[in-house]
C-alpha positions as CSV (number, residue, x, y, z in Angstrom):
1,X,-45.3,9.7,59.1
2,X,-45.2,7.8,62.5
3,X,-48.5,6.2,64.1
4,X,-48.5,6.4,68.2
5,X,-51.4,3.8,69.3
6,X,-52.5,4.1,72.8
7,X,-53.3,1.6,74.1
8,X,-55.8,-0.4,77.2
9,X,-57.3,2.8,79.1
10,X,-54.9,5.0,77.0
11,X,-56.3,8.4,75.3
12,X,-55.4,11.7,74.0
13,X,-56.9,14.6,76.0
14,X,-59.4,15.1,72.9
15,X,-60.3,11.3,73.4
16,X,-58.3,9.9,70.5
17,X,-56.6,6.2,70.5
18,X,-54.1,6.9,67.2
19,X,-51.5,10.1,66.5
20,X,-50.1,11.0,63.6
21,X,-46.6,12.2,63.4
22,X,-45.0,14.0,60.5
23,X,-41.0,13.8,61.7
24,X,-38.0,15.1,59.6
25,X,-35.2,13.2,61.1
26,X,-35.5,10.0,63.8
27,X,-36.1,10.7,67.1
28,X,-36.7,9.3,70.7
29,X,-39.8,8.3,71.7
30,X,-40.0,10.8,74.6
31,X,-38.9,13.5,72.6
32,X,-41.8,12.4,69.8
33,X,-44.7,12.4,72.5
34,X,-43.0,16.0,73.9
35,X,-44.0,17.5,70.1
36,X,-47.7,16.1,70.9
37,X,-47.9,19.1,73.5
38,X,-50.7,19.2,75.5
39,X,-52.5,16.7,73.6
40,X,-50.2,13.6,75.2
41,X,-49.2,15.6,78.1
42,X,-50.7,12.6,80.6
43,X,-49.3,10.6,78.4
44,X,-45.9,12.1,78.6
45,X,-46.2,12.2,82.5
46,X,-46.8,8.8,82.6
47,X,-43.7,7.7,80.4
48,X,-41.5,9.8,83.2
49,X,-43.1,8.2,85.7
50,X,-42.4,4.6,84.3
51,X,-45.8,3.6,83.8
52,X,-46.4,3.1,80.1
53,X,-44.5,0.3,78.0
54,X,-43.5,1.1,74.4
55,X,-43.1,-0.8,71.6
56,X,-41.7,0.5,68.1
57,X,-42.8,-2.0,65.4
58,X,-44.1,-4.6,67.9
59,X,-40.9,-4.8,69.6
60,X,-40.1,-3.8,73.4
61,X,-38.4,-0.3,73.4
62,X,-37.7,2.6,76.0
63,X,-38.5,6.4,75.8
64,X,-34.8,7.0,74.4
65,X,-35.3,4.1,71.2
66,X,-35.6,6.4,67.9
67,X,-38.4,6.3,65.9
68,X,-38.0,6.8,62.0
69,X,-40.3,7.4,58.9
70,X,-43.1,4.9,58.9
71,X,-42.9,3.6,62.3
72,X,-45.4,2.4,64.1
73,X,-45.1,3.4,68.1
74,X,-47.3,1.6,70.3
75,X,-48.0,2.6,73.8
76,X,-50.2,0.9,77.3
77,X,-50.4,1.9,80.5
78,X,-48.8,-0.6,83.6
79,X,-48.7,-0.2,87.5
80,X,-45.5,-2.3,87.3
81,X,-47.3,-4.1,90.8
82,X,-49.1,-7.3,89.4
83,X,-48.3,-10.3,91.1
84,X,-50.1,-12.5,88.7
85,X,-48.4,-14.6,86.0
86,X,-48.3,-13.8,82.2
């Protein structure tokens, strides 16, 4: 089972902030939120359109990192346009 946490202003279309994922062998990231369907589709749209940041088990990842049995994916939206420090 893999947990996807969304994150800041992040939700499913049903209003949800956690997913749970039953996968059979490790996969992507993208391809993980793609089995969603319509239910991360936004969510999906935004990844393609580099606007969300991942991490897999609190640490930085991309769409193409593999998640495995028992991960936990986290995902928050960005503009990628702040001009203010961390």
């Amino acid at each position: 089972m893999v947990t996807i946490t969304l994150m800041g202003q992040l939700e499913t279309t049903e209003g949800e902030r956690s997913v749970l994922c039953e996968i059979a062998e490790p996969i992507p990231v993208k391809q993980l939120l793609q089995k969603q369907g319509r239910k991360l589709r936004p969510i999906t749209r935004l990844l393609r359109e580099k606007k969300i940041l991942v991490t897999v088990n609190k640490r930085i990842a991309s769409e193409e990192t593999h998640v495995h049995d028992g991960d936990e994916v986290n995902l928050v939206a960005h503009d990628g346009m702040s001009t203010k420090g961390l």
